[in-house]
py3Dmol code that shows the C-alpha trace and the ligand (Angstrom):
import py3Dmol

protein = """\
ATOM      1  CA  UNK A   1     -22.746  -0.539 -18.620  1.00  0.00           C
ATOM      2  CA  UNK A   2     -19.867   1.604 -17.800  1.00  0.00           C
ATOM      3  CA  UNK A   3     -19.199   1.813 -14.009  1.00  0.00           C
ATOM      4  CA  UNK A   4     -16.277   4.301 -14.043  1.00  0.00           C
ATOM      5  CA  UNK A   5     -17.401   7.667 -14.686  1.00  0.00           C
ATOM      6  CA  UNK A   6     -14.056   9.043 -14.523  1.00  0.00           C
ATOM      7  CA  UNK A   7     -11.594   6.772 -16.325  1.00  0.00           C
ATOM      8  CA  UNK A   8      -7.682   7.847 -16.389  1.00  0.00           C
ATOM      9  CA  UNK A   9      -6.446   7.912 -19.698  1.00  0.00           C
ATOM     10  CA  UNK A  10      -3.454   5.109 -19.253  1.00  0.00           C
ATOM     11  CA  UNK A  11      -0.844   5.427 -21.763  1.00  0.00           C
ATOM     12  CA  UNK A  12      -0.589   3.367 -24.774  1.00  0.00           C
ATOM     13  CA  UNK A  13      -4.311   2.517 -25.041  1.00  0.00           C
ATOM     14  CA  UNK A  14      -4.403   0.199 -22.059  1.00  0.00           C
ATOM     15  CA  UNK A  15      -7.841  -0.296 -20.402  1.00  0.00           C
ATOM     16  CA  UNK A  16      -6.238  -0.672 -17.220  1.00  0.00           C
ATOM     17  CA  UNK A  17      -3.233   0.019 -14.803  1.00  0.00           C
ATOM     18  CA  UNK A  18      -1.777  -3.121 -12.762  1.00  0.00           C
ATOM     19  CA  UNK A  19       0.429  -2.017  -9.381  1.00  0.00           C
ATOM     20  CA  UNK A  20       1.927  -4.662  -7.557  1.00  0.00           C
ATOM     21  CA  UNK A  21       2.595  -3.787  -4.430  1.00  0.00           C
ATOM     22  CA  UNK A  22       4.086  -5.510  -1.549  1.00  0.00           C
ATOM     23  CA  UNK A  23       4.559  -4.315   2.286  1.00  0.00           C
ATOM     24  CA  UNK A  24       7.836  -5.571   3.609  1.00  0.00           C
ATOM     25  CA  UNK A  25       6.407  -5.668   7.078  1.00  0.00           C
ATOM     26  CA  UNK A  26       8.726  -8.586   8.337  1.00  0.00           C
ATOM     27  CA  UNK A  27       8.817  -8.672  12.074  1.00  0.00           C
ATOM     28  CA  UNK A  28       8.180  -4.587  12.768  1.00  0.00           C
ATOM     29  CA  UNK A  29       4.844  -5.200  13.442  1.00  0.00           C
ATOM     30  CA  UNK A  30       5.427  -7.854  16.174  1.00  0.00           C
ATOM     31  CA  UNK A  31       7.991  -5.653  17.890  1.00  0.00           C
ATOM     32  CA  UNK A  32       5.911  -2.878  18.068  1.00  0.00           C
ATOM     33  CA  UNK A  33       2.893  -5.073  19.220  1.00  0.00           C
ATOM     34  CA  UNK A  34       4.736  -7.149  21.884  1.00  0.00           C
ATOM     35  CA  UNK A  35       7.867  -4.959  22.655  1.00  0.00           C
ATOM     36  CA  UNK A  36       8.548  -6.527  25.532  1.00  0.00           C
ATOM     37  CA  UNK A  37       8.544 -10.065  24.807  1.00  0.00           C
ATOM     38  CA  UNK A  38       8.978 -10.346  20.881  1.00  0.00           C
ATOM     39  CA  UNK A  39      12.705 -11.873  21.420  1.00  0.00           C
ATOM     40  CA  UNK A  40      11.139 -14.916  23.182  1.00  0.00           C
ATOM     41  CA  UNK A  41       8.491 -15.252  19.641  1.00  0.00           C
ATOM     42  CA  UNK A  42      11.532 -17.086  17.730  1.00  0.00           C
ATOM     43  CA  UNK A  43       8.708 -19.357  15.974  1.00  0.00           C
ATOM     44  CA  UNK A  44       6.922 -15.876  15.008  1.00  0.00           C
ATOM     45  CA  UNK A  45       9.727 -13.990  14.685  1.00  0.00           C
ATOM     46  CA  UNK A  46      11.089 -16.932  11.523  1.00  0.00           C
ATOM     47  CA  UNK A  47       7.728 -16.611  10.445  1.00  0.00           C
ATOM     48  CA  UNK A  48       7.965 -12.891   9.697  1.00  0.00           C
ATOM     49  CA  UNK A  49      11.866 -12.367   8.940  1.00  0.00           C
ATOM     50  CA  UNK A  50      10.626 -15.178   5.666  1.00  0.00           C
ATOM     51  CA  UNK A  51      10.086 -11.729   3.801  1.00  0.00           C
ATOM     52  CA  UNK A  52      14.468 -11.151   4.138  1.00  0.00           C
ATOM     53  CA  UNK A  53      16.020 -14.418   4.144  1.00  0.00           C
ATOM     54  CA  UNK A  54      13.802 -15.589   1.227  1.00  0.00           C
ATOM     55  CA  UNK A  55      10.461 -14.008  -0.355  1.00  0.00           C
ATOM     56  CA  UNK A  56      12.103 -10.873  -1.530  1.00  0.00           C
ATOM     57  CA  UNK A  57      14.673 -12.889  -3.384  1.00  0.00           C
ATOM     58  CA  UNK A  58      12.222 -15.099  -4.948  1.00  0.00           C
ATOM     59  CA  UNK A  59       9.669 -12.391  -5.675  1.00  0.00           C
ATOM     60  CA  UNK A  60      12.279  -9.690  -7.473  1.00  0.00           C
ATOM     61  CA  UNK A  61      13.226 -13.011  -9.443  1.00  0.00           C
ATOM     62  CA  UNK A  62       9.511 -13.669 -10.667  1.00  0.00           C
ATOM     63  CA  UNK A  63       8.669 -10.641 -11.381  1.00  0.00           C
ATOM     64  CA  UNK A  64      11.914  -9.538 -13.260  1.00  0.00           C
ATOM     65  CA  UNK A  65      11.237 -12.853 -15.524  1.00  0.00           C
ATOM     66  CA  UNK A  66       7.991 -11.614 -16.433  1.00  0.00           C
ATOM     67  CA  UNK A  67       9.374  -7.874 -16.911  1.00  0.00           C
ATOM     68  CA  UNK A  68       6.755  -6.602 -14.410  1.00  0.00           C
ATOM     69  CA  UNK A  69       7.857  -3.731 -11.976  1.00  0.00           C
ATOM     70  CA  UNK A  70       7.128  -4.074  -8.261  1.00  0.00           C
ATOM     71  CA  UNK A  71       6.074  -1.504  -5.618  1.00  0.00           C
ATOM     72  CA  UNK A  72       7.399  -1.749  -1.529  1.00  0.00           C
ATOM     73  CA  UNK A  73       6.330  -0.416   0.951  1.00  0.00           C
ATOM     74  CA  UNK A  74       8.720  -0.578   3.809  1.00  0.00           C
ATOM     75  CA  UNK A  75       9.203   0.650   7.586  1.00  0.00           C
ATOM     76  CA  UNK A  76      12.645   2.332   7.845  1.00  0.00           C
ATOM     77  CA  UNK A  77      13.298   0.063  10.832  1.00  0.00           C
ATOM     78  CA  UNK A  78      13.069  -2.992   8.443  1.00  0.00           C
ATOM     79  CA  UNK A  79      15.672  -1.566   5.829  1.00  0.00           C
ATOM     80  CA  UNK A  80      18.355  -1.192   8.588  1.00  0.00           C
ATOM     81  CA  UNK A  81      17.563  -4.773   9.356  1.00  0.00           C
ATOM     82  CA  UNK A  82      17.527  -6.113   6.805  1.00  0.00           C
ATOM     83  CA  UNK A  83      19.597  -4.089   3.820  1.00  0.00           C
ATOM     84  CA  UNK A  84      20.738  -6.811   1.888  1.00  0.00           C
ATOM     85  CA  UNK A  85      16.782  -7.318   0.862  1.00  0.00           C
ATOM     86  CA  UNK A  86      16.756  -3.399   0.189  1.00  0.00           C
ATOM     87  CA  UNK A  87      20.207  -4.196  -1.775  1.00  0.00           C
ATOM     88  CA  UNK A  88      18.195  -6.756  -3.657  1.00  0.00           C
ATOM     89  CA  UNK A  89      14.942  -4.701  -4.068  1.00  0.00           C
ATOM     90  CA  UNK A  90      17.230  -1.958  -5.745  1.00  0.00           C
ATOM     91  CA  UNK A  91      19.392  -4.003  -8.336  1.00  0.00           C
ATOM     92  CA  UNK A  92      15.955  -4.590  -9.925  1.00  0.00           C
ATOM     93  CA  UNK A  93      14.935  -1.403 -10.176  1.00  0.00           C
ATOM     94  CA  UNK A  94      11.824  -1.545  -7.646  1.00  0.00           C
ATOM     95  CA  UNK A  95      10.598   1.231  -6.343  1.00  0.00           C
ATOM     96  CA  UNK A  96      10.995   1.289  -2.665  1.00  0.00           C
ATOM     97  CA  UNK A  97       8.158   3.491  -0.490  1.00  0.00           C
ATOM     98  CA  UNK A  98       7.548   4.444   2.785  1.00  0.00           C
ATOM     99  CA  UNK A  99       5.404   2.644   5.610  1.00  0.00           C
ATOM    100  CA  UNK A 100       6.593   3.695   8.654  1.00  0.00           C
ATOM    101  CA  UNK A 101       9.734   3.366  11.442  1.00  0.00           C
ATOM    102  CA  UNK A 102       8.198   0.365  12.918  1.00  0.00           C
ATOM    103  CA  UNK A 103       4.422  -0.012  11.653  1.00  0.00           C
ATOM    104  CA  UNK A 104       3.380   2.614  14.304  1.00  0.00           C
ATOM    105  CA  UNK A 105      -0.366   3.310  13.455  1.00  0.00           C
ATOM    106  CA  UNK A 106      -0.786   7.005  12.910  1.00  0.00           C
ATOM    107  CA  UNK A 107      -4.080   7.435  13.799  1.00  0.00           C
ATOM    108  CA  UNK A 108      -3.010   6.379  17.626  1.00  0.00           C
ATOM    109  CA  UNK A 109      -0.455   9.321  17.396  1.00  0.00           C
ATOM    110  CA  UNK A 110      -0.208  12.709  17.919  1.00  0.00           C
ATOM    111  CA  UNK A 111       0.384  15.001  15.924  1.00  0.00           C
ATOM    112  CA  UNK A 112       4.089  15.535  16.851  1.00  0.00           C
ATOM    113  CA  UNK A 113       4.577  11.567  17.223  1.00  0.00           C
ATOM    114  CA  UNK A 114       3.648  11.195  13.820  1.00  0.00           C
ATOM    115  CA  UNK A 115       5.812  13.795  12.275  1.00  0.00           C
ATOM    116  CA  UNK A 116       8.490  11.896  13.964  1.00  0.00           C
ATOM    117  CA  UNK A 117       8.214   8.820  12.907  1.00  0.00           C
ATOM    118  CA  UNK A 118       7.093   9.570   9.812  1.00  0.00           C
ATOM    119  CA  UNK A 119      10.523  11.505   9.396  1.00  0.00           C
ATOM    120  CA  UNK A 120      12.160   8.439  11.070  1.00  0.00           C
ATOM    121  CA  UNK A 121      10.885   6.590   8.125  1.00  0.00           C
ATOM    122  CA  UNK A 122      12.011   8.774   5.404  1.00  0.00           C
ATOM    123  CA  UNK A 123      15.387   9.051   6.621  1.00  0.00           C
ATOM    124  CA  UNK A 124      16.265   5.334   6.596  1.00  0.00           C
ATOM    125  CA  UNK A 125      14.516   4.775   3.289  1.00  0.00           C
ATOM    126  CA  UNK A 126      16.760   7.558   2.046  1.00  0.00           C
ATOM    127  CA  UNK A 127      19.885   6.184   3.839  1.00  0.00           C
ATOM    128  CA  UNK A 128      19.419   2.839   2.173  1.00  0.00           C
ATOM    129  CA  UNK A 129      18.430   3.571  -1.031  1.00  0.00           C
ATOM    130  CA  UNK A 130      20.039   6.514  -1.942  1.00  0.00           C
ATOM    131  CA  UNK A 131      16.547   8.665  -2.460  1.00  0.00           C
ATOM    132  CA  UNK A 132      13.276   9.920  -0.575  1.00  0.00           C
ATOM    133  CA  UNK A 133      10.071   8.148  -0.696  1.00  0.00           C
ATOM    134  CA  UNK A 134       7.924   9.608  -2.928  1.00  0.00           C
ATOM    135  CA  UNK A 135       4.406   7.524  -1.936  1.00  0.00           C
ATOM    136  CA  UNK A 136       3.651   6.638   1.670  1.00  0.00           C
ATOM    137  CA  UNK A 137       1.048   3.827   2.649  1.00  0.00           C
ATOM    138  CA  UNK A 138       0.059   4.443   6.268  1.00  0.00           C
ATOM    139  CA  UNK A 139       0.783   1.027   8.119  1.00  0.00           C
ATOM    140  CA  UNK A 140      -2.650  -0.369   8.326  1.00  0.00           C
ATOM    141  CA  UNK A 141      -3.691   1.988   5.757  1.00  0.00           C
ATOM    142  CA  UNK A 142      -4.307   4.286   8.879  1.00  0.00           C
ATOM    143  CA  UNK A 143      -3.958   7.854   7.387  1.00  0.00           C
ATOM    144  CA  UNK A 144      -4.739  10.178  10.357  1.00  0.00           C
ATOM    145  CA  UNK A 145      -6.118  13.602   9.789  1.00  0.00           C
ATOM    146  CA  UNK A 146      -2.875  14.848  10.562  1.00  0.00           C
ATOM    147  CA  UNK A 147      -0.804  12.435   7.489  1.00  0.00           C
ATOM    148  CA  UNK A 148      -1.433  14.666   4.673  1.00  0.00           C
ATOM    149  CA  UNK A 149      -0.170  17.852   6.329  1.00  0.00           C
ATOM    150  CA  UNK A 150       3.038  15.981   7.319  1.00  0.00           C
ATOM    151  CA  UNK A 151       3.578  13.797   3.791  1.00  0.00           C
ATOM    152  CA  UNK A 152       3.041  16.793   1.952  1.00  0.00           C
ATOM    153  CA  UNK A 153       5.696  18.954   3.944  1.00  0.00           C
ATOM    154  CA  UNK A 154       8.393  15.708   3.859  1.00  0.00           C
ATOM    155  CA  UNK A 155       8.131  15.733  -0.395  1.00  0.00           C
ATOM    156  CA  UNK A 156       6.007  13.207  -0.687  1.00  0.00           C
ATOM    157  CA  UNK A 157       4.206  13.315  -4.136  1.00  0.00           C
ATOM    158  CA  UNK A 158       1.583  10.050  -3.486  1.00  0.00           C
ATOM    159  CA  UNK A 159      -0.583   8.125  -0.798  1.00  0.00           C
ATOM    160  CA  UNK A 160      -1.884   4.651  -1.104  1.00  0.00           C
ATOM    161  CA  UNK A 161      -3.772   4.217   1.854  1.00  0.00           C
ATOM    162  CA  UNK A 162      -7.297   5.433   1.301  1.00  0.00           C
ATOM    163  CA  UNK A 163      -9.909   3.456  -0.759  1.00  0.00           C
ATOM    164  CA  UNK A 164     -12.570   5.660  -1.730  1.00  0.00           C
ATOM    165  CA  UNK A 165     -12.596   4.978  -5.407  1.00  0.00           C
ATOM    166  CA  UNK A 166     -11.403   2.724  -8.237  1.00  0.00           C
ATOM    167  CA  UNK A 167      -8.976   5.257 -10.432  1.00  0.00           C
ATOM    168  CA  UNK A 168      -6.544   7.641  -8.691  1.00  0.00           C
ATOM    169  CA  UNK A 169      -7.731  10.733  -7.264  1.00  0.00           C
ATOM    170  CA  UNK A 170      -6.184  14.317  -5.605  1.00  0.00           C
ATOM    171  CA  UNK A 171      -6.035  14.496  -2.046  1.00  0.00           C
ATOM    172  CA  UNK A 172      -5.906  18.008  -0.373  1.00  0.00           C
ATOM    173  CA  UNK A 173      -5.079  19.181   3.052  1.00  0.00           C
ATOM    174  CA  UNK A 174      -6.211  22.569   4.492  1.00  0.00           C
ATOM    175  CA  UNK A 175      -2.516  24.047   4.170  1.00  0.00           C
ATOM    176  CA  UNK A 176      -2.585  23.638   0.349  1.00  0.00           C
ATOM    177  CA  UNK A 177      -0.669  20.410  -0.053  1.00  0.00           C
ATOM    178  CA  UNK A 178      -2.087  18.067  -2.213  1.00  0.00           C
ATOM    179  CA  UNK A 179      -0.984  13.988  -2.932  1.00  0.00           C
ATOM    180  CA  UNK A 180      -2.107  11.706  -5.930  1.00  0.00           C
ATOM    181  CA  UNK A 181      -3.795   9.199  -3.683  1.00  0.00           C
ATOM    182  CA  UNK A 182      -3.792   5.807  -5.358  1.00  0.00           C
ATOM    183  CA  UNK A 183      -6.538   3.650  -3.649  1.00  0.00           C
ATOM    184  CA  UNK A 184      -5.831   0.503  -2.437  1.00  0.00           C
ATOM    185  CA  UNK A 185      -8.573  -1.895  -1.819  1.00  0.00           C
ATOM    186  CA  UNK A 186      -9.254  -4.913   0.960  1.00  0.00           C
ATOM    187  CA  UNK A 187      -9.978  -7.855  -1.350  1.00  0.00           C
ATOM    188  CA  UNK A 188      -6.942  -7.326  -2.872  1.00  0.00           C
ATOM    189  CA  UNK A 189      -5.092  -7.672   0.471  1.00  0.00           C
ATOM    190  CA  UNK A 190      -3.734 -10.946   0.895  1.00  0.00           C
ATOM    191  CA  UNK A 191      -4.112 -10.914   4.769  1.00  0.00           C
ATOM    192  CA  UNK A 192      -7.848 -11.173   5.032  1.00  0.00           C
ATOM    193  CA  UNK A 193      -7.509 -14.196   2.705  1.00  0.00           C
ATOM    194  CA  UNK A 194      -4.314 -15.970   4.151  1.00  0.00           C
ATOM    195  CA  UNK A 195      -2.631 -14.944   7.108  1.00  0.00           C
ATOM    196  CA  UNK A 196      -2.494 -16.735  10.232  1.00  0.00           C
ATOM    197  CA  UNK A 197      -0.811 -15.438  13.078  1.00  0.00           C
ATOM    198  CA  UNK A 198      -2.219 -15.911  16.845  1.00  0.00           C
ATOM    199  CA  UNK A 199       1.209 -13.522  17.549  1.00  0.00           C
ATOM    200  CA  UNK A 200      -1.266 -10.561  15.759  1.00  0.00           C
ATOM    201  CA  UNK A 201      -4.284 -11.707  16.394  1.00  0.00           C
ATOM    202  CA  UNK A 202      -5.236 -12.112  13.048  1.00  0.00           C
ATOM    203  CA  UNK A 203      -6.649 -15.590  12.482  1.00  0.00           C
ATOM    204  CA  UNK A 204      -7.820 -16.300   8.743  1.00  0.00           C
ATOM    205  CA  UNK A 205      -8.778 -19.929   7.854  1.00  0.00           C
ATOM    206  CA  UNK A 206      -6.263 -21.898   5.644  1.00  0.00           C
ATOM    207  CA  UNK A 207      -7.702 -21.701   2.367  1.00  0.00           C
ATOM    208  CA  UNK A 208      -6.635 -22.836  -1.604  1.00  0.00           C
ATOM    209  CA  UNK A 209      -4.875 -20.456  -3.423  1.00  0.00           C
ATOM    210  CA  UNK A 210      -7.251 -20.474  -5.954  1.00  0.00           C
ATOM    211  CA  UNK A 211      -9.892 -19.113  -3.528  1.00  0.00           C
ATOM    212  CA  UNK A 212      -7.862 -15.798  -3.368  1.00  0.00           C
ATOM    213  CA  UNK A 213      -6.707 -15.233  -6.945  1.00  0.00           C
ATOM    214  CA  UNK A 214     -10.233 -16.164  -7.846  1.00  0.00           C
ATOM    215  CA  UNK A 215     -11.309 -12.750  -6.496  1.00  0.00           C
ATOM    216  CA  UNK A 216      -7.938 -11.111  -7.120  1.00  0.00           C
ATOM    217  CA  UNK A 217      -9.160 -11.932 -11.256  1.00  0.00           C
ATOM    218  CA  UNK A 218     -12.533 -10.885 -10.493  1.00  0.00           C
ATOM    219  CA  UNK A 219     -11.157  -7.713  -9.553  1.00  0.00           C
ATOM    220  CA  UNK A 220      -9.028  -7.494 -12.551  1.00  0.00           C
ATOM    221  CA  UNK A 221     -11.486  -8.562 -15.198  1.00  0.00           C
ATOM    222  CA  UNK A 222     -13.922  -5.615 -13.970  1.00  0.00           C
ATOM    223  CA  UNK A 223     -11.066  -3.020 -13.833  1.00  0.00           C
ATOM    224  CA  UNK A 224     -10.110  -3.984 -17.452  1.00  0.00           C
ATOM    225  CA  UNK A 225     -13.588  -3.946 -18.262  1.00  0.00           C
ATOM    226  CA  UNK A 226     -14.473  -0.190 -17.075  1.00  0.00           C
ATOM    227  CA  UNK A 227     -10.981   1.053 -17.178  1.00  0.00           C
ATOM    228  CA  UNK A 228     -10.117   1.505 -13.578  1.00  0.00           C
ATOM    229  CA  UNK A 229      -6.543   0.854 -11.727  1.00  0.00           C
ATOM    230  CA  UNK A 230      -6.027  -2.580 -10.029  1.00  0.00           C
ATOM    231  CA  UNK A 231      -3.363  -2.173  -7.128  1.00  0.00           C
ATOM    232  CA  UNK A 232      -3.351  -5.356  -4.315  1.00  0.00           C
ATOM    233  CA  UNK A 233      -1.300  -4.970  -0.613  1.00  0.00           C
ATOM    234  CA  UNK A 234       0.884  -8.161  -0.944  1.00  0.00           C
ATOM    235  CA  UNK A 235       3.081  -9.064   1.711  1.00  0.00           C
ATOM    236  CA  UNK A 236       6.421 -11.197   0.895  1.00  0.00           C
ATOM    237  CA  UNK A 237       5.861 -13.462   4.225  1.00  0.00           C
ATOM    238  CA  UNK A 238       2.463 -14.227   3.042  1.00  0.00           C
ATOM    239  CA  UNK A 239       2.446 -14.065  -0.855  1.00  0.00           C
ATOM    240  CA  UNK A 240       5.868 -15.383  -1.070  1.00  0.00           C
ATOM    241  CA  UNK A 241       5.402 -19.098  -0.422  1.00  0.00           C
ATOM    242  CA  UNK A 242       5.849 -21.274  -3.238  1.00  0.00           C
ATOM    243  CA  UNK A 243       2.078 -22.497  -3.300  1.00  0.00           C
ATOM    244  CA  UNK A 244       0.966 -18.689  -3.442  1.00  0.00           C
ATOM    245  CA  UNK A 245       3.212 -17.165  -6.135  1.00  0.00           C
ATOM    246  CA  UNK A 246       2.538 -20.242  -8.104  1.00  0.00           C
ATOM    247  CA  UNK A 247      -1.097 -18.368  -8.581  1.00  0.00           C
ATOM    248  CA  UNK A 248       0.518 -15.242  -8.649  1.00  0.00           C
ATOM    249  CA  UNK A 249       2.536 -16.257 -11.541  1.00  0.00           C
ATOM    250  CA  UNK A 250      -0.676 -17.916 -13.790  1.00  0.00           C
ATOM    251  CA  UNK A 251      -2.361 -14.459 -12.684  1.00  0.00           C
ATOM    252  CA  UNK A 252       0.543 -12.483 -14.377  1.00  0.00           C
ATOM    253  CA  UNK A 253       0.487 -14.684 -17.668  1.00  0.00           C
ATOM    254  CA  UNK A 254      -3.285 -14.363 -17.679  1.00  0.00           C
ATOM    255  CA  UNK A 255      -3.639 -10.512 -17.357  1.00  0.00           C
ATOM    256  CA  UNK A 256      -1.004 -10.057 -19.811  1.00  0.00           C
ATOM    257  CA  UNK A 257      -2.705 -12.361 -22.372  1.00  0.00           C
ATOM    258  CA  UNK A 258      -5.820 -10.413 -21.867  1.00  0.00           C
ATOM    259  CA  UNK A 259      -3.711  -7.590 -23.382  1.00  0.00           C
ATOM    260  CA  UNK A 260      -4.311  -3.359 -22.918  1.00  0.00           C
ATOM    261  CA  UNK A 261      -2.396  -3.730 -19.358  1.00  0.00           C
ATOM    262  CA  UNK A 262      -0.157  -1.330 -17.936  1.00  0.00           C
ATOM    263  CA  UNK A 263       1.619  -2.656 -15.783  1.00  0.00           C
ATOM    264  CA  UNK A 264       3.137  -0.118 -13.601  1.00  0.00           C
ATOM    265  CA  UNK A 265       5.311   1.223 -10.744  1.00  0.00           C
ATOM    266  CA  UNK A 266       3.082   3.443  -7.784  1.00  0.00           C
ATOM    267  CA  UNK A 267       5.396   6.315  -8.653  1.00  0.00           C
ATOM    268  CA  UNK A 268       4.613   5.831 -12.698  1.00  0.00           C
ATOM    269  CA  UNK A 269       0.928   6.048 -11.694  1.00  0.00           C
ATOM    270  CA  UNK A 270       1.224   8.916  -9.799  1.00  0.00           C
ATOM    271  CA  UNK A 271       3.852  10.969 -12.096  1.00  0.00           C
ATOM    272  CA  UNK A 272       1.289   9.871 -15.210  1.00  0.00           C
ATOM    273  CA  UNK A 273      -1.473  10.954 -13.277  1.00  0.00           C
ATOM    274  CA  UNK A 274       0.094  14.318 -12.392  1.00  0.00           C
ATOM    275  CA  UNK A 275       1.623  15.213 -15.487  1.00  0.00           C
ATOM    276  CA  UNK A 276      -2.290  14.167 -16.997  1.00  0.00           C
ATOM    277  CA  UNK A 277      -3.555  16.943 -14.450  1.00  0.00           C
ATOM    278  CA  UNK A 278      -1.063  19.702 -14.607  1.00  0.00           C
ATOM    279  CA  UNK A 279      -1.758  19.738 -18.842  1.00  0.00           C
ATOM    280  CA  UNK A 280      -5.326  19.834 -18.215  1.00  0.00           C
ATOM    281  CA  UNK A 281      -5.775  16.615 -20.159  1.00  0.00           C
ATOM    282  CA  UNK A 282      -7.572  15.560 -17.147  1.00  0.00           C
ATOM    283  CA  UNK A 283      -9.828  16.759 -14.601  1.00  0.00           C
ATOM    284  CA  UNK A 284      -9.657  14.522 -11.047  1.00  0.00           C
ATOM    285  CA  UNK A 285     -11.870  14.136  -8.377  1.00  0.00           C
ATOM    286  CA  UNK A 286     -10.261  16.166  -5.636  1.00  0.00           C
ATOM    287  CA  UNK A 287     -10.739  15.364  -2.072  1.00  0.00           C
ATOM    288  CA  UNK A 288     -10.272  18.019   0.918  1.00  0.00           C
ATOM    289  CA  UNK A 289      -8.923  15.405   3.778  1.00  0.00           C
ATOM    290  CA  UNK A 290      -9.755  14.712   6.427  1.00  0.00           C
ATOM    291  CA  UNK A 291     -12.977  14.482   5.894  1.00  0.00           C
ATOM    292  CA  UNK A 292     -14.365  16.113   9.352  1.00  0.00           C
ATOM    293  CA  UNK A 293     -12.319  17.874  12.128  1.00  0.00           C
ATOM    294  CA  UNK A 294     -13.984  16.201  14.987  1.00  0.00           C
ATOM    295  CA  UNK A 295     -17.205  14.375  16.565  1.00  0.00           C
ATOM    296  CA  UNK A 296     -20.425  14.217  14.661  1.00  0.00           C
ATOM    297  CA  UNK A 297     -23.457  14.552  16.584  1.00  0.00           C
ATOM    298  CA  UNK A 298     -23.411  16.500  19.786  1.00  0.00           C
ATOM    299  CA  UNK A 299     -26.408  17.504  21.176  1.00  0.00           C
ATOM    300  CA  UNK A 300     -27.885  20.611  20.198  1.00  0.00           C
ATOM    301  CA  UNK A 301     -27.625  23.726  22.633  1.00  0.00           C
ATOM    302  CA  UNK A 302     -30.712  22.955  25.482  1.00  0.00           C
ATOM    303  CA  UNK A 303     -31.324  19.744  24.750  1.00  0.00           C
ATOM    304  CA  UNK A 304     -31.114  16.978  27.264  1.00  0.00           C
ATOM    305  CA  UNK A 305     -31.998  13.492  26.097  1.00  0.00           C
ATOM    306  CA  UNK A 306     -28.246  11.665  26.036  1.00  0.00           C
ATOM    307  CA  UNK A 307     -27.662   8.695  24.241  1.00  0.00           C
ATOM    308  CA  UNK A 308     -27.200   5.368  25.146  1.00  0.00           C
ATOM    309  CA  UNK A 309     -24.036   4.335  24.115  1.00  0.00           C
TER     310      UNK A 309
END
"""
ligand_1 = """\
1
ZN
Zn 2.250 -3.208 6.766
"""
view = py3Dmol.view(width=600, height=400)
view.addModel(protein, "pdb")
view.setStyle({"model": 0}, {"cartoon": {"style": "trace"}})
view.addModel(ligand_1, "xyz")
view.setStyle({"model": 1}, {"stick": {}})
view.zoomTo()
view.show()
């Protein structure tokens, strides 16, 4: 049975689109989480810097061998870091997105806090790799109902933090801006299934490899089958060790022996998807975001039973 009602046409026949995408978090997160102390996490602090001194390297270098583009997400904070791994991100011709100044989560924001550091963002990105971001992934995935009003009025063409479907979509806000939103999807995160960190509170049991790219080919296998779009949330600290990308590199042989794969930047999916649109060769679900303005459920006028909680 077909389980995609509304399948993107991918170009050259293939059944589906493959995004690998990886969020150069390195050690934003714990900076913004324990500002005050982070300098005195040096064991946590290695941990997380991995993704500079030696996962990018070593992931650019995979990939590249296998002629497969890459996707990254990355907090402007972490390219003035850490440029060199921007440096190396660019000589292969990645495409390098946005994800915040520090991993602030925008739903915790207001309005005017996220504009800023949202803007924060873009500016680095810019001042590092010569261009604007044209796709955003909320750190967290953590769109607020403020994020498409301000991605829209920064240029930004493409989201990839909502998850509401299997196959790109069109995401609208109320002042007429609209983003391809490319869905990512939580079993093709590699936190739930492998990170560790007491320092985040984020505790995951040490499993085999094969436990994860066991579901990461389920995944794939039932996108191929009913034509949908397979994008995972990697992370170069987490995905990066040697045990890991071992997997990641039998996954890569074994999709493309399966054949009909596109494997794609974020920014080809979205400029396919919107060129598919804008000739009418294809008719997207479009979704008006955010999805409510406020709190569901008040009491009605004269009523006067409360609720518990
Ligand atoms: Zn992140």
């Amino acid at each position: 049975m077909d389980m995609i009602e509304n399948p993107v046409p991918w170009p050259g026949g293939a059944r589906v689109a493959v995004c690998y995408t990886f969020d150069f978090d390195a050690d934003s997160l714990l900076n913004l989480v324990h500002p005050d102390d982070a300098a005195n996490r040096v064991s946590a602090t290695s941990y997380f810097r991995y993704d500079a001194t030696v996962a990018i390297k070593r992931i650019c270098k995979l990939f590249e061998h296998h002629g497969v583009p890459l996707t990254f997400f990355v907090p402007g904070w972490c390219a003035e870091e850490y440029p060199h791994a921007i440096e190396r991100i660019l000589e292969g011709g990645h495409e390098v997105g946005h994800h915040g100044y520090l991993h602030e989560n925008p739903n915790q924001q207001t309005r005017d806090r996220e504009h800023y550091w949202t803007n924060r963002g873009v500016e680095a990105i810019e001042r590092f790799t010569g261009r604007k971001p044209r796709g955003c992934r909320a750190p967290m995935y953590n769109f607020s109902k403020h994020s498409i009003e301000i991605l829209t009025s920064l240029g930004f063409e493409y989201d990839a933090s909502l998850m509401g479907d299997d196959v790109p979509f069109i995401i609208q806000g109320r002042n007429g801006g609209e983003l391809v939103e490319i869905p990512s999807y939580w079993p093709l995160d590699d936190a739930p299934h492998y990170l560790h960190s007491f320092d985040l509170d984020y505790v995951m049991p040490i499993q085999p490899p094969r436990l994860a790219t066991e579901v990461y080919m389920s995944e794939f296998n039932s996108m191929w089958k009913h034509r949908g779009i397979w994008v995972c949330t990697f992370h170069p600290y987490i995905t990066g060790r040697p045990a890991r990308l071992d997997f990641v590199e039998q996954m890569i042989k074994d999709m493309r022996k399966k054949g009909k794969v596109w494997f794609a930047s974020m920014e080809e999916v979205s400029n396919h998807v919107r060129k598919l649109v804008d000739d009418g060769a294809y008719t997207p679900r479009i979704d008006k975001v955010p999805y409510k303005q406020g709190r569901i459920g008040e009491l009605e006028e004269g009523a006067s039973a409360g609720r518990l909680t």
